[in-house]
C-alpha positions as CSV (number, residue, x, y, z in Angstrom):
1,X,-40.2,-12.7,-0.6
2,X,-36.6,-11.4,1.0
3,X,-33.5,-12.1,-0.8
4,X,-31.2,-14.9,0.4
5,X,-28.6,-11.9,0.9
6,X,-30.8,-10.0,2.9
7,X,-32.7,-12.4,5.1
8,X,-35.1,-11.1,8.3
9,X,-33.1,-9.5,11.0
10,X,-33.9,-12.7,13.4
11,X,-32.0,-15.1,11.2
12,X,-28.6,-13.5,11.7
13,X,-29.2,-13.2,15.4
14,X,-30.3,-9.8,16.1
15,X,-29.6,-10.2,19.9
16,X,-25.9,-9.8,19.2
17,X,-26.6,-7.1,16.4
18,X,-27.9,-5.0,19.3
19,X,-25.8,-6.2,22.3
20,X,-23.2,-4.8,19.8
21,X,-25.1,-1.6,19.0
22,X,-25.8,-0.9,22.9
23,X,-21.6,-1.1,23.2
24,X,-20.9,1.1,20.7
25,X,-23.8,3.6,21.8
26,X,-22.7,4.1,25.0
27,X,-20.9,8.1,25.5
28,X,-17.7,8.6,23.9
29,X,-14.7,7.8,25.7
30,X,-11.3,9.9,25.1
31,X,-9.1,8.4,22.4
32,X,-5.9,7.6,24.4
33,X,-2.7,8.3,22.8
34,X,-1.5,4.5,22.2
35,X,-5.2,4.2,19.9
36,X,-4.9,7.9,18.2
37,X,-1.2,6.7,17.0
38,X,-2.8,3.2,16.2
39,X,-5.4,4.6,13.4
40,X,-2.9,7.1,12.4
41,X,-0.6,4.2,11.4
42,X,-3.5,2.0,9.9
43,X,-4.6,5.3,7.8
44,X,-0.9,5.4,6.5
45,X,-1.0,1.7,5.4
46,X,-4.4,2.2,4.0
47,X,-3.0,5.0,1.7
48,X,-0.7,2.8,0.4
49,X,-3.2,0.3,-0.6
50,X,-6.1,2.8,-2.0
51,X,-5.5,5.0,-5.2
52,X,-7.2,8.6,-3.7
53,X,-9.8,9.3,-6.8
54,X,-11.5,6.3,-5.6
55,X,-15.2,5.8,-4.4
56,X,-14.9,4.5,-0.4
57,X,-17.4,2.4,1.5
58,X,-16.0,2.0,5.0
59,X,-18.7,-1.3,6.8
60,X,-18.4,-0.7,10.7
61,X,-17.1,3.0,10.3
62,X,-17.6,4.0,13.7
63,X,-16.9,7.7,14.6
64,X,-15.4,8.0,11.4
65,X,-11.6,8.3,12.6
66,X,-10.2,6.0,10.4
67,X,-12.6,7.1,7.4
68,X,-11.6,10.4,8.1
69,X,-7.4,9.9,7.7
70,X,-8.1,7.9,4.3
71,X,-7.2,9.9,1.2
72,X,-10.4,9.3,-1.7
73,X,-12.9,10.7,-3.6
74,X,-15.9,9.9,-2.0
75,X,-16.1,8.2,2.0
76,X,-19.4,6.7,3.1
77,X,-20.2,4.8,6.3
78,X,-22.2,2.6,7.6
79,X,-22.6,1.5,11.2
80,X,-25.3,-0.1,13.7
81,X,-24.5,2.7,16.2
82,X,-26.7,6.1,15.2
83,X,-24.4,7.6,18.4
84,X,-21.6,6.5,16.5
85,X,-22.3,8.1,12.9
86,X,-23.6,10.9,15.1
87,X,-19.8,11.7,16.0
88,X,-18.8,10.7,12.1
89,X,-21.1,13.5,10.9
90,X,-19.7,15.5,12.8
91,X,-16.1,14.6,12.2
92,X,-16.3,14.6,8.4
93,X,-19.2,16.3,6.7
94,X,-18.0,16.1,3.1
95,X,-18.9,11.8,3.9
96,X,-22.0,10.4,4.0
97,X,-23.2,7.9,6.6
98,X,-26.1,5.4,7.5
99,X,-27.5,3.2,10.3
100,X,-27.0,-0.3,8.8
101,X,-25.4,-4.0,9.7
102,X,-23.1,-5.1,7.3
103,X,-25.4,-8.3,7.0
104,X,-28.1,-6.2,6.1
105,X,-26.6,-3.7,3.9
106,X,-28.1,-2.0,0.7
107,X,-26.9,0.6,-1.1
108,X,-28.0,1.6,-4.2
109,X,-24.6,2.0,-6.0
110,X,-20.8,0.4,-6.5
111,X,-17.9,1.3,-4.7
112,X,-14.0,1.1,-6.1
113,X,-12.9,0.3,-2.2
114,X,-14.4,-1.7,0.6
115,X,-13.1,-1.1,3.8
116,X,-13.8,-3.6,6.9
117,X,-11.4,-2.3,9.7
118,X,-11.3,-4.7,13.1
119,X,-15.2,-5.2,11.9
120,X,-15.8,-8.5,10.7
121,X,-14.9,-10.1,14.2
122,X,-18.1,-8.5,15.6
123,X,-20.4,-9.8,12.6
124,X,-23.3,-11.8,13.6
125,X,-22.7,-14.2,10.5
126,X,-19.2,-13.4,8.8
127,X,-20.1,-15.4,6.2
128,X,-23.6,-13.5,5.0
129,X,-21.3,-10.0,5.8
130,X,-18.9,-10.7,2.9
131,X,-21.9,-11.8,0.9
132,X,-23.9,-9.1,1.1
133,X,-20.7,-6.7,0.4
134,X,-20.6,-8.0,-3.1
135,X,-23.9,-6.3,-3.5
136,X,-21.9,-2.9,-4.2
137,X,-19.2,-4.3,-5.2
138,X,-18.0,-4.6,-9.4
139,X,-15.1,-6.4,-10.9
140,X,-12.6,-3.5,-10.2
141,X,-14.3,-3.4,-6.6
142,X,-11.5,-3.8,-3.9
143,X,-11.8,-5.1,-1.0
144,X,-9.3,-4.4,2.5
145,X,-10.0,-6.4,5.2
146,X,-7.5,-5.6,8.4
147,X,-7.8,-7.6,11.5
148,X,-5.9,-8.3,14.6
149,X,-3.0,-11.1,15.2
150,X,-4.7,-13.7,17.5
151,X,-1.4,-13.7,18.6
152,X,-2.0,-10.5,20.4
153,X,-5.3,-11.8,22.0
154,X,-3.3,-12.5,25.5
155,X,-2.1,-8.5,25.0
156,X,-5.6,-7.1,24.9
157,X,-6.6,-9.8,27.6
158,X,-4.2,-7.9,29.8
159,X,-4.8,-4.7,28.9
160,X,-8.4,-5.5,30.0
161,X,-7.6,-6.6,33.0
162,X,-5.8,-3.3,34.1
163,X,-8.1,-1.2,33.1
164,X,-5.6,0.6,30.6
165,X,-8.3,-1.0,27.2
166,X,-11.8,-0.8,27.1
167,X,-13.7,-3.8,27.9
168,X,-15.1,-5.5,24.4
169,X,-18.3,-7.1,23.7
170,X,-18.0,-10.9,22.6
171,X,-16.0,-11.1,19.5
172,X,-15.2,-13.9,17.4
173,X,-11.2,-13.7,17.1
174,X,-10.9,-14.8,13.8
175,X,-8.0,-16.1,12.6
176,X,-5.9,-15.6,9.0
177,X,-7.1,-18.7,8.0
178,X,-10.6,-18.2,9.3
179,X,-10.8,-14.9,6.9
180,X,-9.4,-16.7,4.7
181,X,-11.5,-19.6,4.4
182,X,-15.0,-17.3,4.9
183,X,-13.9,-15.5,1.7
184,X,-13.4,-18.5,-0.4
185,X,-16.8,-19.5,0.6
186,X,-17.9,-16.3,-0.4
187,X,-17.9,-14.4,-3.5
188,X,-14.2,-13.0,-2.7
189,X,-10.7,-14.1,-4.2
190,X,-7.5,-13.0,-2.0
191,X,-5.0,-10.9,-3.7
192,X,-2.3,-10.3,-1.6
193,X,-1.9,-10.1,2.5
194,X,0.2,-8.2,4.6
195,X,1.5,-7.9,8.4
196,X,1.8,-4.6,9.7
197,X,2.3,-2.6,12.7
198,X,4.9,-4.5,15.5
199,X,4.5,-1.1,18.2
200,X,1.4,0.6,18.0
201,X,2.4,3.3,20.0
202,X,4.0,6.3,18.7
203,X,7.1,6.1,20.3
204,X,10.0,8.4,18.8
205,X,13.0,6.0,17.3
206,X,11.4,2.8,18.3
207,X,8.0,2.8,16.7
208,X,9.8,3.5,13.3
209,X,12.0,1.3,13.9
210,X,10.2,-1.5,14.9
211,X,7.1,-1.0,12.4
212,X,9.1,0.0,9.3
213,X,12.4,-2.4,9.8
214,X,11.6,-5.6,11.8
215,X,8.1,-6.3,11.1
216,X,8.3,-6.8,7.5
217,X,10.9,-9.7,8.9
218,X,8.8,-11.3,11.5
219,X,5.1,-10.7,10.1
220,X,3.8,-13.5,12.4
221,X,4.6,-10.8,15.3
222,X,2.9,-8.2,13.5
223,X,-0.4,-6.8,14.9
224,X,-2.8,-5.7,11.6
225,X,-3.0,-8.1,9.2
226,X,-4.5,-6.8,5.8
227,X,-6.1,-8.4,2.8
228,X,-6.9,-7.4,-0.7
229,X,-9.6,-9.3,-2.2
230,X,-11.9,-9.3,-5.7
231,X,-14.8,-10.6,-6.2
232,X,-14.3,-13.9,-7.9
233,X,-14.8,-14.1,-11.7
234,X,-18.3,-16.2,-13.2
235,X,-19.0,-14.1,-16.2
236,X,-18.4,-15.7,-19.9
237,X,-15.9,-13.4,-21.1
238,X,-16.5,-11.3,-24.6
239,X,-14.1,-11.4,-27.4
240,X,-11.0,-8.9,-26.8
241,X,-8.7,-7.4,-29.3
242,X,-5.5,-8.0,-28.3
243,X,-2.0,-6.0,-29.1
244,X,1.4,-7.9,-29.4
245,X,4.4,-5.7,-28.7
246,X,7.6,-7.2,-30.0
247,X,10.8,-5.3,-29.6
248,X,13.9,-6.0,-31.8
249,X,17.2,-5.3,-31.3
250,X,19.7,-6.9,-33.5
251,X,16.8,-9.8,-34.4
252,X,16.8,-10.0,-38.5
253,X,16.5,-13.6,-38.1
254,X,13.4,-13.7,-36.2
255,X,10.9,-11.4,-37.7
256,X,9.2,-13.8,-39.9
257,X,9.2,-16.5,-37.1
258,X,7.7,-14.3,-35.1
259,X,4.6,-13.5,-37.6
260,X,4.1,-16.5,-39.0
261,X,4.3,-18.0,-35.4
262,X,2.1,-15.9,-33.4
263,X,-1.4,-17.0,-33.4
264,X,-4.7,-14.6,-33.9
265,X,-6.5,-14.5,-31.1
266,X,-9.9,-12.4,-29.9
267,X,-11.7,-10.3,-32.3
268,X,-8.6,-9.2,-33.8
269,X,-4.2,-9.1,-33.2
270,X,-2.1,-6.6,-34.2
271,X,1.9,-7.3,-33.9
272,X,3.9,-4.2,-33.1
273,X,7.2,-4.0,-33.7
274,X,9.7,-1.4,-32.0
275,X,13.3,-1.5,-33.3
276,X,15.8,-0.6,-31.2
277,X,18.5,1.1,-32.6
278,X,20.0,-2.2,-34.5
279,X,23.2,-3.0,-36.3
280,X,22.1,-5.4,-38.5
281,X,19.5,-5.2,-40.9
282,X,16.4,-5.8,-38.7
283,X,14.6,-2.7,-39.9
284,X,14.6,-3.7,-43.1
285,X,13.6,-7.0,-42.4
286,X,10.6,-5.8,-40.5
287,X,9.3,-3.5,-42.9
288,X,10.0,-6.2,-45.8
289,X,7.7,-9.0,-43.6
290,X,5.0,-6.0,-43.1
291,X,4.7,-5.4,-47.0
292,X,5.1,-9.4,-47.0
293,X,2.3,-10.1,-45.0
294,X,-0.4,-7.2,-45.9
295,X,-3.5,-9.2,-44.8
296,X,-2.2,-8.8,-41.2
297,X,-2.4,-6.1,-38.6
298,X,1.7,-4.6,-38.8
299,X,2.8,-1.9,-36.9
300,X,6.3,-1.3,-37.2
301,X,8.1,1.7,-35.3
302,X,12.0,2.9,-35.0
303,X,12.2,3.2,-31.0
304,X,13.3,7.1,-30.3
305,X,14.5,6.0,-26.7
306,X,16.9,3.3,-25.5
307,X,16.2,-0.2,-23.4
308,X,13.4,-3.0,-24.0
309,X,11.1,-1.0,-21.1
310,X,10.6,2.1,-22.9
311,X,10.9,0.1,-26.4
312,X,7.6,-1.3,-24.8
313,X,6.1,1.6,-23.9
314,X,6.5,3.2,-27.0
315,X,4.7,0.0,-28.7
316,X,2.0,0.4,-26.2
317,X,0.9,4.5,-27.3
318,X,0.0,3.5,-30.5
319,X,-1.5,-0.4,-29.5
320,X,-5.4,-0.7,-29.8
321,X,-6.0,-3.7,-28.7
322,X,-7.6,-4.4,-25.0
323,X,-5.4,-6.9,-24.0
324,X,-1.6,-6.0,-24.2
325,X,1.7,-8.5,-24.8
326,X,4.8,-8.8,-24.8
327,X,6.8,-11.0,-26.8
328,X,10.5,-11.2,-27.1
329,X,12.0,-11.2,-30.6
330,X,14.4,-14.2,-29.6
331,X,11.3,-16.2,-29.5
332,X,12.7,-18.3,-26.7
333,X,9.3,-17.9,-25.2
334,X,7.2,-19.5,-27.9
335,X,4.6,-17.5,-29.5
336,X,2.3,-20.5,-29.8
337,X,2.1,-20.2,-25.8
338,X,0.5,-16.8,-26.7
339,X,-3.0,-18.1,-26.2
340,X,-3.0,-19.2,-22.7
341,X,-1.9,-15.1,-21.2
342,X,-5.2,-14.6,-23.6
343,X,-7.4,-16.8,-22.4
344,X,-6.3,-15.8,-18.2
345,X,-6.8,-12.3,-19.4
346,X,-9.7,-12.5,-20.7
347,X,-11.6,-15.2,-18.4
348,X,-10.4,-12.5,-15.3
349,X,-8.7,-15.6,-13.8
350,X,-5.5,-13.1,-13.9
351,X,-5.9,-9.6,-14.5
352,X,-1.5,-9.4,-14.7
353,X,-0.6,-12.7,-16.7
354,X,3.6,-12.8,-16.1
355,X,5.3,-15.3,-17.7
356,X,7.4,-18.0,-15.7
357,X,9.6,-20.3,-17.2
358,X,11.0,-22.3,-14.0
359,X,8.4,-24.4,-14.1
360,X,9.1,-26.7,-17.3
361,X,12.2,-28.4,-17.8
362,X,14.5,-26.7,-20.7
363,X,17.4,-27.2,-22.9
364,X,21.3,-27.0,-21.3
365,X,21.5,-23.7,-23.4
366,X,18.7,-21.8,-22.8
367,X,19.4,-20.4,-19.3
368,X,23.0,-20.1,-17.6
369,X,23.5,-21.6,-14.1
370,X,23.9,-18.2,-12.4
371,X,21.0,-16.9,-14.8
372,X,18.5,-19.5,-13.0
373,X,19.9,-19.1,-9.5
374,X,19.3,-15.2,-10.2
375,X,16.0,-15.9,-11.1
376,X,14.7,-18.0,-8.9
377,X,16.2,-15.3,-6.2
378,X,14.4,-12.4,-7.5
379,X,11.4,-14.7,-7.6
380,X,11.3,-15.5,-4.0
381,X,12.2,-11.8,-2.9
382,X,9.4,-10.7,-4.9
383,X,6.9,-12.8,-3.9
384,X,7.9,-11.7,0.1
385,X,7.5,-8.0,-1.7
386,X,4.5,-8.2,-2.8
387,X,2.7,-10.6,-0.7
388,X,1.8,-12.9,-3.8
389,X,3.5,-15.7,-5.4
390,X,5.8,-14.8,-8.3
391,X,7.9,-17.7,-9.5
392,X,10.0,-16.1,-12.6
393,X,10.1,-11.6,-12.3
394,X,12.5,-11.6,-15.4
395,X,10.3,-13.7,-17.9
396,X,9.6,-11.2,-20.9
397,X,6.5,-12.1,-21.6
398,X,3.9,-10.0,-19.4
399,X,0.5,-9.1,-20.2
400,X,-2.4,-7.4,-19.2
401,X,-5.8,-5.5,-20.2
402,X,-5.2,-2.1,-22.1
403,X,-6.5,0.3,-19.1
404,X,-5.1,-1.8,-16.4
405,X,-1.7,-0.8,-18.3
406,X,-2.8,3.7,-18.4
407,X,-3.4,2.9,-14.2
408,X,0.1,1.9,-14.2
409,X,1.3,4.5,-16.2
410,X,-0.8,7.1,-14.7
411,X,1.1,6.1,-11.3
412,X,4.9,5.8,-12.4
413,X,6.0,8.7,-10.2
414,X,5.6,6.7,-7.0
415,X,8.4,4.5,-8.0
416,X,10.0,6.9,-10.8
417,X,11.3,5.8,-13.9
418,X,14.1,3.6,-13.0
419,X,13.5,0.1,-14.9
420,X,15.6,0.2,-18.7
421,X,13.8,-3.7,-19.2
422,X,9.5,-3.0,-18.4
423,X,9.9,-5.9,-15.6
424,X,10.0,-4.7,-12.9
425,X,8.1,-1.4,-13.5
426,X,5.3,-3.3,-15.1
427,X,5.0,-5.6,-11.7
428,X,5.6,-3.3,-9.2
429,X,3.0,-1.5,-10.6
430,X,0.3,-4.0,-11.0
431,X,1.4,-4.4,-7.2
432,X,0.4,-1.1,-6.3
433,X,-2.8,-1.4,-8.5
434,X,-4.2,-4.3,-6.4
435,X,-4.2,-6.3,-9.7
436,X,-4.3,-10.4,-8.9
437,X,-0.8,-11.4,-10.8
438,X,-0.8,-15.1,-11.8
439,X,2.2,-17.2,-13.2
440,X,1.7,-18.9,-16.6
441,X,4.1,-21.6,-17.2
442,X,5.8,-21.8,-20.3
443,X,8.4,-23.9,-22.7
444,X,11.4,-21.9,-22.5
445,X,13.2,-23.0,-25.6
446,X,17.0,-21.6,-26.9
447,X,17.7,-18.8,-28.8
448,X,18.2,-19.7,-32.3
449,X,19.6,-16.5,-34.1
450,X,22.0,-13.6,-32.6
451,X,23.2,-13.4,-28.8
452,X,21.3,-11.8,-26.4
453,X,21.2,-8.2,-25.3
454,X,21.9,-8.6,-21.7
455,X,24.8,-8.1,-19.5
456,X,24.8,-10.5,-16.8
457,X,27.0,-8.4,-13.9
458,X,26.0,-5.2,-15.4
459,X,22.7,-5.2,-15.6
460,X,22.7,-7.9,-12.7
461,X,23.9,-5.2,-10.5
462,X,21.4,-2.9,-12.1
463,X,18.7,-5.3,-10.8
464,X,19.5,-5.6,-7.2
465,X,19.6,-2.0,-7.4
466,X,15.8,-1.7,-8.0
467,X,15.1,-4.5,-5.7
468,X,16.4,-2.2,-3.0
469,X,14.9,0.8,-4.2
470,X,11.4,-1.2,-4.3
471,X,11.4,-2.7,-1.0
472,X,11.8,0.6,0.5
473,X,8.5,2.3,-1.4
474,X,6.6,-1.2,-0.4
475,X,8.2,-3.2,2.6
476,X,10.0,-0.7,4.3
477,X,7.6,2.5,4.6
């Protein structure tokens, strides 16, 4: 008896499987220039998107242009036209390639990246094509979907018309909300989305300029829209260790708090402290609450570097838990609230759990005017950065699975070691990882003991600095 992902080729219409396979088999055509400089830009933005040790699967590969251009591991194709994978073979060797519909397909193993380029508006059932790609797909499995604007339908319409594009066979025109609804009634979970491309002909000053400085402005212009997708979680999630990473600077009075507050949770919690070079006695107060406390896990460590991101760092080398948190030694975000990054951890619901503490009302001391306005700023640029919502980027408490964390890491050098807090370099490069980032809200309460370590103009300054930097390695490029 078939599966209900691969039913017989006559329910998913096979009369427009091969009206479509008859176009594509017809002789080669030329590339012209305006489509040569088109995949040449959709390769660059699929570089950015698509780590290069990963396993590719590439679902209506074609000739294997775009497949070619991608930088990965392993490329394989599948496509309905054998004159099509004919030319793919041909093009790239190293790949491997097989006659298949993407309603049909079935391949014996998992890829890290799915790749559906201008494909799924030729499917005979949309729907069943994203179903059936979760067949070879795992939890890591990405999946990049780019499609045309149907903005730009009138364009190609034209462009018809005159003879100067290549008649297409009956498409559907999907739109973004189309995708975006067949995914949600698929296995898949949207990440992130992005507009791209505003000139897709290489054009010396104005191409650049119009595809790296204006689109990012006016995405609803923009001709290739991506999206980054998972496959939705359903599995009942096994017991994780988790790793609390607490740096302390100047806190003496908020050591105990902090272990007596912050609850176990998973198969075991270890609390790591990193001083930072303090000059009061929280040092000794850490290591008197360690030999206090000696039924729980305390790690306690003099910080050799300077600033809260590299405090963190240090806490991570030596964490051994799967899941890893931050906590602030002012306590203003609650350890009791600890739990609930756990659980979104842990469940997959988020696989980057940031803290956001604009959601919940709090006291008239906790955050400064210009503090909040601040906030809520870098919150809304960020979100437009990364093409996800982030309500609160300055939030300490950020957490996420142990290798998730080495990916990052592994990665730095593509934005350099520029962040002294963790914040940004911690979200940027979940960003870059394709990890789904969710907010948690929290009870942002006052600081009880000491002042706090930041300089508002200073390190305010400091801040927009890094935004700038940023949106040049993920906006603007």
């Amino acid at each position: 008896m078939p599966s209900l992902l691969t039913p017989p080729l006559g329910q998913i219409s096979s009369d427009h499987l091969e009206a479509i396979r008859a176009h594509f088999d017809r002789p080669a055509v030329a590339s012209t220039h305006a489509s040569r400089s088109y995949r040449r830009l959709l390769a660059h933005y699929y570089n950015l998107l698509i780590h290069p040790n990963s396993s590719v699967l590439e679902v209506g590969c074609g000739d294997g242009e775009l497949l070619a251009r991608i930088r990965a591991r392993e490329k394989t194709g599948i496509d309905l036209s054998e004159a099509q994978l004919s030319r793919a073979r041909m093009r790239l060797p190293e790949g491997r390639f097989y006659a298949q519909a993407g309603e049909l397909l079935s391949l014996p193993e998992i890829f890290d990246v799915i790749i559906v380029s201008e494909t799924l508006n030729f499917a005979a059932d949309a729907q069943r094509f994203l179903d059936q790609l979760a067949t070879v797909a795992a939890p890591h499995t990405r999946l990049i979907l780019n499609f045309h604007n149907t903005l730009w339908r009138p364009i190609f319409k034209l462009g018809e018309w005159m003879g100067i594009r290549s008649r297409s066979p009956a498409i559907s025109w999907l739109s973004s909300k189309d995708i975006q609804n067949l995914l949600e009634l698929s296995r898949w979970e949207t990440i992130k989305h992005q507009t791209r491309i505003l000139w897709p002909i290489d054009t010396p000053l104005l191409a650049p300029l119009l595809n790296r400085w204006i689109t990012p402005f006016v995405p609803f212009l923009g001709l290739a829209i991506f999206n980054v997708s998972r496959l939705r979680p359903s599995a009942t999630p096994a017991p994780l260790s988790v790793s609390v990473v607490i740096p302390a600077r100047n806190e003496a009075g908020n050591i105990e708090a902090a272990v007596l507050r912050t609850p176990q949770m998973g198969s075991f919690t270890e609390l790591i402290f990193v001083e930072g070079h303090s000059k009061d006695n929280t040092w000794e107060e850490i290591e008197r609450v360690r030999q206090a406390y000696p039924s729980l896990r305390i790690k306690t460590l003099r910080q050799t570097g300077y600033g809260k991101g590299n405090a963190v760092r240090e806490g991570y080398a030596v964490a051994q838990g799967d899941v890893l948190m931050i906590l602030d030694a002012d306590l203003t975000m609650p350890p009791e609230e600890l739990p609930k990054f756990y659980e979104a951890i842990a469940s997959g619901k988020a696989e980057f759990a940031n803290g956001s503490r604009l959601v919940y009302p709090m006291g008239k001391a906790a955050m400064q005017f210009l503090n909040m306005i601040a906030n809520k700023f870098f919150g809304v640029a960020f979100s437009w950065l990364l093409g996800q919502a982030v309500k609160d980027t300055l939030c300490g408490t950020k957490v996420l699975r142990r290798s998730d964390y080495f990916s990052i890491a592994a990665n730095r050098s593509y934005f350099g070691d520029f962040d002294p807090f963790g914040d940004f370099d911690l979200l940027f490069g979940a960003d870059k990882q394709n990890l789904k980032i969710r907010d948690i809200p929290i009870r942002y309460r006052e600081r009880t003991y000491g002042s706090t370590n930041i300089n508002r103009w200073r390190h305010g300054l400091l801040l927009f600095r890094m935004l700038a930097f940023a949106a040049k390695k993920l906006k603007f490029i």
